[in-house]
Steps between C-alpha positions, in 0.01 A plus 500: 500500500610261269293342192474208363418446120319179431594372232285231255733264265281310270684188353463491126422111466468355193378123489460318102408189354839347336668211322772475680533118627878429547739576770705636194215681371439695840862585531505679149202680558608633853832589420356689177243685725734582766732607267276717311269663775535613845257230698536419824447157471414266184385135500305228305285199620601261289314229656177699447262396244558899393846546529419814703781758461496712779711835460472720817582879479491552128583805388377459155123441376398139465466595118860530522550192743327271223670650207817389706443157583337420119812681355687234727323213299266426777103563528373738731168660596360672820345222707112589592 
């Protein structure tokens, strides 16, 4: 008899409140994220009225995740 192990993956979504309002802007902050933590996916609104950065599958704390993006220049802040 064979078993099979169900297994739950919980996605790790983080979702801020941002700055970011260029094309340019995006692309720096993306490619710095991507570059710096293993996500899945990564992407800002810019069109929003919050400039919702959306990082999905962080590995990191969203302490960490706004440290990042202020360190890159930009403000960030978890959006409630």
């Amino acid at each position: 008899m064979q078993r099979h192990l169900s297994v739950s993956v919980k996605a790790n979504i983080g979702i801020f409140k941002t700055n970011i309002g260029t094309m340019k802007a995006r692309k720096t902050i993306i490619s710095a994220i991507c570059n710096t933590f293993e996500v899945t996916s990564c992407n800002v609104d810019i069109e929003d009225c919050d400039k919702v950065l959306r990082v999905v599958d962080m590995k990191v704390d969203e302490g960490s995740m706004i440290r990042f993006v202020r360190e890159q220049g930009f403000e960030c802040d978890v959006l409630e």
